[in-house]
C-alpha positions as CSV (number, residue, x, y, z in Angstrom):
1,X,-29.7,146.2,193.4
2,X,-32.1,146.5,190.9
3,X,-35.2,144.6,190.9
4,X,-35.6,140.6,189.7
5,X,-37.8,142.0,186.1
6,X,-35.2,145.4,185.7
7,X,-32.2,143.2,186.0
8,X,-33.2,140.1,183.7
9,X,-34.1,143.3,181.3
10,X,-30.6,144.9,181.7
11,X,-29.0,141.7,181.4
12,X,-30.6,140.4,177.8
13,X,-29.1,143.2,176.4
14,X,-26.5,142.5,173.3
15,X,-28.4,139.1,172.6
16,X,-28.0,137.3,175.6
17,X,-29.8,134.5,176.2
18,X,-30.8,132.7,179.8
19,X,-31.7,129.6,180.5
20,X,-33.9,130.0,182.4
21,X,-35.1,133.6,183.1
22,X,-37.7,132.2,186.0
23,X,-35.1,130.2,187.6
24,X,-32.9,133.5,187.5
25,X,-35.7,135.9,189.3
26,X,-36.1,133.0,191.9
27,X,-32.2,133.5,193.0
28,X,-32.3,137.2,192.2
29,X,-35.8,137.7,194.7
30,X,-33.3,136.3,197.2
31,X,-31.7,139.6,197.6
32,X,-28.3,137.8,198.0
33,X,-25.3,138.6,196.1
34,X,-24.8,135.6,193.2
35,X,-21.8,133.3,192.4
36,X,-21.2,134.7,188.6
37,X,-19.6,132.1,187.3
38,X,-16.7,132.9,183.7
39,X,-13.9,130.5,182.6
40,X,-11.2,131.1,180.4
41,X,-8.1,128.7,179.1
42,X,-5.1,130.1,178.5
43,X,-4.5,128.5,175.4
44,X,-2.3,131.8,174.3
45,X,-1.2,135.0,175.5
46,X,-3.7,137.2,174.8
47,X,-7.4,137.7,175.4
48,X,-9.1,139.6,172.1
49,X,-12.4,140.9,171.5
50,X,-14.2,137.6,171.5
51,X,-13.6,136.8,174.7
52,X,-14.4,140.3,176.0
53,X,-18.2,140.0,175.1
54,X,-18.3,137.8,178.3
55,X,-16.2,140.1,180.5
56,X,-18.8,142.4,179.5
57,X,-21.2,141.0,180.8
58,X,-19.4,140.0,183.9
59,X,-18.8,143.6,184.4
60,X,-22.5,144.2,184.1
61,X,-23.7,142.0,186.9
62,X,-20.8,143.5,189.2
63,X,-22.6,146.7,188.5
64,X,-25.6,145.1,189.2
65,X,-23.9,144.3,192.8
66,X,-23.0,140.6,192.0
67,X,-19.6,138.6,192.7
68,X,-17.6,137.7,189.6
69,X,-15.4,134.4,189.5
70,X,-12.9,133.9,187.4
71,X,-11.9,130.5,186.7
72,X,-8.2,130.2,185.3
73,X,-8.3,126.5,183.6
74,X,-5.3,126.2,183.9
75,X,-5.8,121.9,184.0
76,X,-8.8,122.1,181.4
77,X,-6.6,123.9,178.8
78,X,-4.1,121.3,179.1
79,X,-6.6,118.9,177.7
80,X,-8.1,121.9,175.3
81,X,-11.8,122.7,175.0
82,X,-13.3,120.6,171.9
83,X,-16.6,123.1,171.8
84,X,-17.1,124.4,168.2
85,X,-14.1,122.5,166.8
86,X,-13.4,120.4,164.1
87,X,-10.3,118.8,165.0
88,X,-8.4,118.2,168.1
89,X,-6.9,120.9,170.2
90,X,-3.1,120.6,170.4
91,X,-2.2,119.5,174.5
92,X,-0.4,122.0,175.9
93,X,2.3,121.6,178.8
94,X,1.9,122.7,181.9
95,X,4.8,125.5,181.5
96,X,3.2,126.6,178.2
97,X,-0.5,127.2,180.0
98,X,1.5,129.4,183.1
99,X,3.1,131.1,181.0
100,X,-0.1,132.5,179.2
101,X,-1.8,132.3,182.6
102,X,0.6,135.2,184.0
103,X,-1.2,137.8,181.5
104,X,-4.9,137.0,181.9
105,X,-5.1,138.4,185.7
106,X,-4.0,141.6,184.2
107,X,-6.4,141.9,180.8
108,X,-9.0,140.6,182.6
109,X,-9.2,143.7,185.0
110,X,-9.1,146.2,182.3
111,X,-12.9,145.1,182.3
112,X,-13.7,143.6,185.5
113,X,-13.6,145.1,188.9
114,X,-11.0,143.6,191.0
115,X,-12.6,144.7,194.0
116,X,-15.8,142.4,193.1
117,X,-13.7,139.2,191.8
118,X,-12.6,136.2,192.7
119,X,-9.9,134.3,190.8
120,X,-9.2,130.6,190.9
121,X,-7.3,128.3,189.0
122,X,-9.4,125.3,188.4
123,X,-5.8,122.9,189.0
124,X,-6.5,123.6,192.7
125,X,-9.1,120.7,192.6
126,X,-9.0,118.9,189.5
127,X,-4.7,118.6,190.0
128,X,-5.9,116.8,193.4
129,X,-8.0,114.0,192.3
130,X,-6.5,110.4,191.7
131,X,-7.5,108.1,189.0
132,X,-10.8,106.7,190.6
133,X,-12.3,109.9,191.8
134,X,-11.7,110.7,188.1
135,X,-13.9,107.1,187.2
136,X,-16.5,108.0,189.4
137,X,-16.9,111.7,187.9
138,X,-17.2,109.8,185.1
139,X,-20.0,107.5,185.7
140,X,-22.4,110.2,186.2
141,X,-22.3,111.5,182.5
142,X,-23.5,108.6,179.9
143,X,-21.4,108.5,176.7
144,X,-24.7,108.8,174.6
145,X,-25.1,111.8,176.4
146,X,-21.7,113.4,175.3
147,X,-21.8,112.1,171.5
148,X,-25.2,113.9,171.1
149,X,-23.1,117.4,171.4
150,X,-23.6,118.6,167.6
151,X,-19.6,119.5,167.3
152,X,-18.8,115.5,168.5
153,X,-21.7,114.1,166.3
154,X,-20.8,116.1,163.3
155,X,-17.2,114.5,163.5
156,X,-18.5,111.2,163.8
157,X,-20.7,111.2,161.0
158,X,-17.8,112.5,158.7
159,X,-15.7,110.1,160.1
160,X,-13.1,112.4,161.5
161,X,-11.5,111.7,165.4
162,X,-12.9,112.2,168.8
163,X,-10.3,111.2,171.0
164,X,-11.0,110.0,174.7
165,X,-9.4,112.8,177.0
166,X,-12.0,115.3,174.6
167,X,-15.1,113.8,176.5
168,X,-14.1,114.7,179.6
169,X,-13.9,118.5,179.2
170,X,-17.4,119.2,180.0
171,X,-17.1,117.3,182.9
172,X,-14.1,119.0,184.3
173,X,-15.9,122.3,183.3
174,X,-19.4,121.0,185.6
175,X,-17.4,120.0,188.5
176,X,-15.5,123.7,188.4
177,X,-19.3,124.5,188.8
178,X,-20.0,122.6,191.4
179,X,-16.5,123.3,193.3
180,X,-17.2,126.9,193.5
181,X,-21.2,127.0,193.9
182,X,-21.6,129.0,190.8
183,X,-25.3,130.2,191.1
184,X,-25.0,131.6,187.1
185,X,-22.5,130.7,184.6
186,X,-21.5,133.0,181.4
187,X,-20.4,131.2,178.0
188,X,-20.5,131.5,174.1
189,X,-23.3,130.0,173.2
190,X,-21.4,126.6,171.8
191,X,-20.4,126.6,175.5
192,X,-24.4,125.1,176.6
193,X,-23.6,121.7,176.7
194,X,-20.8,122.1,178.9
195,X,-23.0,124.5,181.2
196,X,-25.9,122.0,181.5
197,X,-23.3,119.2,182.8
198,X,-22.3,121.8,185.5
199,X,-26.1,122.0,186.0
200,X,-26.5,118.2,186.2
201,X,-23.8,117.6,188.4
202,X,-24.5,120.8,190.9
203,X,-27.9,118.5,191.2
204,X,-26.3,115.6,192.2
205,X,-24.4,117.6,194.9
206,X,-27.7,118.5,196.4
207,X,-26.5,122.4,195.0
208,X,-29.1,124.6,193.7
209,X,-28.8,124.7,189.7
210,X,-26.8,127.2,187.8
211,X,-28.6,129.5,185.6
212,X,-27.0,129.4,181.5
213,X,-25.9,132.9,180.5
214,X,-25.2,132.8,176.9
215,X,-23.5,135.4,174.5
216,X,-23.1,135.6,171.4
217,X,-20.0,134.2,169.6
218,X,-18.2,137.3,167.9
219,X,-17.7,137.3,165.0
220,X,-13.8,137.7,163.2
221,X,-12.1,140.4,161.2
222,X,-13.3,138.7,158.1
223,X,-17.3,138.6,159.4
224,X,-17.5,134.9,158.5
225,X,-15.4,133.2,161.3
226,X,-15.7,132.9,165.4
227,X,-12.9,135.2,166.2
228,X,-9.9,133.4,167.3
229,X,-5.7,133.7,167.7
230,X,-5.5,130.5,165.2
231,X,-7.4,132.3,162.5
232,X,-5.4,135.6,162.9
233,X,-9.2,137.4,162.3
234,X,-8.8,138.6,166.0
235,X,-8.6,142.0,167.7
236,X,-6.5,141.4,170.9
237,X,-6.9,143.7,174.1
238,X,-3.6,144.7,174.4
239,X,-3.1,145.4,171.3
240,X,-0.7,148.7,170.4
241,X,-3.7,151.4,170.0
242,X,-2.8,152.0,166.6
243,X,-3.2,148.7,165.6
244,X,-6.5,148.1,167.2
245,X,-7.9,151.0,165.8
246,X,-6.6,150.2,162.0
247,X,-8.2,146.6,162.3
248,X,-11.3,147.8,163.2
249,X,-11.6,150.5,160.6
250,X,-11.2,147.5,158.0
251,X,-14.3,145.7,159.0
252,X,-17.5,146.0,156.3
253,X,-20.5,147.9,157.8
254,X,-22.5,145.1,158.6
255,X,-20.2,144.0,161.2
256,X,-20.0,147.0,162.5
257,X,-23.6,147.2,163.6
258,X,-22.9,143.5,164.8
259,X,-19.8,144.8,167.0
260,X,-22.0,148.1,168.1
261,X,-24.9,145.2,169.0
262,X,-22.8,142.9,171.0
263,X,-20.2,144.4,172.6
264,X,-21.6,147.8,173.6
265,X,-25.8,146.9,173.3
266,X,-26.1,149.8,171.1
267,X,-27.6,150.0,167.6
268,X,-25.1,152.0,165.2
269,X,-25.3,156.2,165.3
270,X,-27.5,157.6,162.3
271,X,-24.7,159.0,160.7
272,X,-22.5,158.0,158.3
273,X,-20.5,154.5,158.1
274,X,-17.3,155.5,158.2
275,X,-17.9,158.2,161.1
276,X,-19.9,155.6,162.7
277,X,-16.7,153.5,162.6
278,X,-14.6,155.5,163.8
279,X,-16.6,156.0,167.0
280,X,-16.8,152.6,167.5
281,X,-12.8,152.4,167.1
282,X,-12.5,155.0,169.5
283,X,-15.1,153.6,172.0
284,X,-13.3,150.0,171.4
285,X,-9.2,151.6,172.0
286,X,-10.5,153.8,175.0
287,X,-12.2,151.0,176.9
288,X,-9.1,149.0,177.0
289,X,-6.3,152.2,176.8
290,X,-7.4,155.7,177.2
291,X,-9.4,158.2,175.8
292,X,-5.7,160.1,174.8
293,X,-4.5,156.8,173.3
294,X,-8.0,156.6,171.5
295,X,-7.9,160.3,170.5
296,X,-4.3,160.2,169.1
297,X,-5.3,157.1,166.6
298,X,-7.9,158.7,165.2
299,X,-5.7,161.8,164.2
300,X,-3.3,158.8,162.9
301,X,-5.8,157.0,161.4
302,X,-7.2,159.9,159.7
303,X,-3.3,161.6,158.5
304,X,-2.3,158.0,157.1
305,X,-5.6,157.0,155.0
306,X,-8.5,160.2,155.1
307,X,-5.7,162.7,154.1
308,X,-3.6,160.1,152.2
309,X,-0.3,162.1,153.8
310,X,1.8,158.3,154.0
311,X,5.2,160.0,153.6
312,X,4.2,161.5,157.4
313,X,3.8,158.7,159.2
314,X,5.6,155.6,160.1
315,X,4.7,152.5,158.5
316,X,6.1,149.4,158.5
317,X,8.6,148.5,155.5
318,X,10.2,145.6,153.4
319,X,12.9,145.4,151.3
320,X,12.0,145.5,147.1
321,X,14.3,142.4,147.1
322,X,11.5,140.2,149.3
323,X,8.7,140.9,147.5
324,X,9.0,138.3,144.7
325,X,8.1,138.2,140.2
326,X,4.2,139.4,140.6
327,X,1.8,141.7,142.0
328,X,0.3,139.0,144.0
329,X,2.9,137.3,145.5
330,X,4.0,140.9,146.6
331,X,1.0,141.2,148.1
332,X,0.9,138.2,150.1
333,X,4.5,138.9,151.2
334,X,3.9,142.4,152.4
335,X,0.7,141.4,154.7
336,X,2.8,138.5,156.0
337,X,5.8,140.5,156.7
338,X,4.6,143.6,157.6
339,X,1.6,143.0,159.7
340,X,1.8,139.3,160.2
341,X,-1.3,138.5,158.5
342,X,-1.6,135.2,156.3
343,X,-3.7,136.1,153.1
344,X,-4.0,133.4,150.2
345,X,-3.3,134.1,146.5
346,X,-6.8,134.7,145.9
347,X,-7.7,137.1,148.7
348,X,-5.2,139.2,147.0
349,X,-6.6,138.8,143.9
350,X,-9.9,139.8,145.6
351,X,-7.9,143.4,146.9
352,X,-6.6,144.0,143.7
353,X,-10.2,143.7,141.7
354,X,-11.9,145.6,144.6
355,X,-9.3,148.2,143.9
356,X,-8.1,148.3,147.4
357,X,-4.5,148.1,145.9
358,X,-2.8,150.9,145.4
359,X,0.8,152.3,143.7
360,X,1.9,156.1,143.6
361,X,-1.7,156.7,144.3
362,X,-3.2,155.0,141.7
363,X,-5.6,152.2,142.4
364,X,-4.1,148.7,140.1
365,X,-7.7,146.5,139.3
366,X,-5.2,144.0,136.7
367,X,-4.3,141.2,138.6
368,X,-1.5,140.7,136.0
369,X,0.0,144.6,136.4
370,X,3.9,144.9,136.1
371,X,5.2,147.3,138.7
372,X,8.6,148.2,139.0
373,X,8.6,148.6,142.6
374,X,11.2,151.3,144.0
375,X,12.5,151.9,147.2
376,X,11.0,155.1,149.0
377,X,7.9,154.0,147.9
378,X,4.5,152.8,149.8
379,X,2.2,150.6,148.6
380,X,-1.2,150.6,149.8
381,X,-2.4,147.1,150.5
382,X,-6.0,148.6,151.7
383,X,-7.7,150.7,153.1
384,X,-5.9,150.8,156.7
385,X,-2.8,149.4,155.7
386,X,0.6,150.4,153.6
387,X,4.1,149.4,153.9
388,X,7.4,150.8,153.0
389,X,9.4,149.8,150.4
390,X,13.0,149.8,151.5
């Protein structure tokens, strides 16, 4: 192990913050091996990118010679995690979260070290309690308390709905704390208020305090939004390598420095963007494939869009017929039907002024262009994506 000052300096790396870095050297001046504390809710299939800056960092204190655990919440995504959201989560059956529970084990240890993790399924103690253990879990948390959490208050004022089974998700999420002596718990950092009921409650329990370990929240495809499944702006770990690499080589260069910053602690090469990219791309597909599966879409990459030789590769296609009266309508059916991507009339509009649109090699900037599409033919919708017309 490294020492208490080396490690909190290893650890801050990629914008971290800790809360609170003396508590943290008091338990790390121990010289015991730490409770490293991660949820996830499977809420979907699939784990992407944003929820990798947290494996990460799990990964880093295994190296540091620390236990991981992995909580499942498999109960706590029934009800649905309200941090950062606007609206209500949709409840999810209990055969919808197992489903998507069956995959994480398996993503998760593409980062993680089995060998130094533990994984529970929070269901093994919160499925147990009956209705008043649940009343007096409840009585330790004061409903001021709760409505002072900015993404509760900010409904409120705006008069949209907080329902009742939304409070009690940062409760569930402390007792998990509490249940499994978590000595440091990871999190976005929209996931603090939950983390400070954990610390709260561990207190209560006579439990030393967890110690907050905060990322930060990753940024989408489109550089605006936190990167999520619902938003399709999301990078997904088991993505085909292909795929992954294409989505990443369509990011703008400033989040590229903020994907080099957070996920890797690194600040971008000094050389140019688009290399630059592409090393990130292959750093990104490698990490969770190989280095062959990153090598091989790079030489894709670069034979479908840096050599412009489309009538080599495969691509997906759609038939003329589908593609509707105008330019952007065919735009907005192609990215929905060949890549499953929901873009608005005016984000086409947008591709089509930036010139990113392209027929028979020749960018279109009139958003009012009459093409006579034909079949054989690819259009380029940008710069890492064309589709076959058939």
């Amino acid at each position: 192990m490294e020492s208490p000052e080396k490690t909190i300096e290893l650890l801050k790396r990629g914008g971290s913050r800790l809360i609170n870095e003396t508590e943290l050297k008091d338990k790390l001046g121990e010289g015991r091996v730490l409770r490293v504390k991660f949820g996830v809710d499977p809420t979907s299939p699939d784990l992407h990118l944003g929820h990798s800056v947290n494996l990460f960092k799990l990964r880093q204190f295994q190296n540091l010679g620390h236990m991981a655990v992995l909580i499942i919440g498999d109960f706590t995504s029934m009800v649905g995690d309200p941090s950062g959201r606007s609206t209500t989560r949709p409840m999810l059956t209990r055969d919808q979260v197992m489903a998507n529970a069956e995959t994480y084990k398996a993503q998760a240890f593409k980062i993680l070290n089995p060998a130094q993790t533990e994984i529970v399924f929070n269901s093994e103690w919160l499925g147990k309690m009956n209705y008043l253990e649940v009343i007096r879990l409840n009585s330790r948390v004061t409903l001021q308390q709760t409505l002072q959490r900015d993404d509760f208050k900010t409904r409120m004022d705006r008069a949209w709905p907080v329902f009742l089974h939304e409070l009690q998700y940062p409760i569930m999420q402390g007792w998990d704390s509490v249940v499994i002596r978590a000595d440091v718990e990871l999190g976005a950092t929209d996931q603090l208020f939950n983390i400070m009921v954990g610390r709260d409650l561990q207190k209560e329990e006579g439990q030393a305090q967890q110690v907050a370990c905060l990322q930060p929240i990753l940024e989408g495809l489109d550089g605006v939004q936190k990167m999520s499944k619902s938003l399709n702006n999301y990078v997904g770990i088991c993505e085909a390598p292909k795929e992954m690499f294409g989505k990443l080589m369509s990011i703008s260069d400033s989040l590229m420095a903020r994907y080099y910053e957070v996920l890797f602690g690194e600040n971008v090469p000094a050389i140019h963007p688009m290399e630059a990219k592409k090393q990130l791309a292959s750093k990104i597909v490698a990490q969770f494939h190989d280095l062959s599966a990153a090598k091989a879409a790079l030489e894709e990459f670069s034979l479908r869009f840096a050599k412009k030789d489309l009538d080599s590769v495969a691509l997906p296609s759609i038939a003329v017929t589908e593609l509707g009266d105008d330019l952007i309508s065919a735009i907005v059916i192609a990215y929905s039907k060949g890549f499953n991507i929901l873009k608005s009339r005016s984000d086409a509009r947008r591709l089509v002024e930036q010139g990113s649109v392209q027929w028979r090699g020749e960018k279109i900037t009139s958003t009012k262009a009459q093409i006579s599409f034909t079949p054989g033919e690819v259009l380029r919708l940008d710069k890492t994506r064309a589709i076959r017309l058939i």
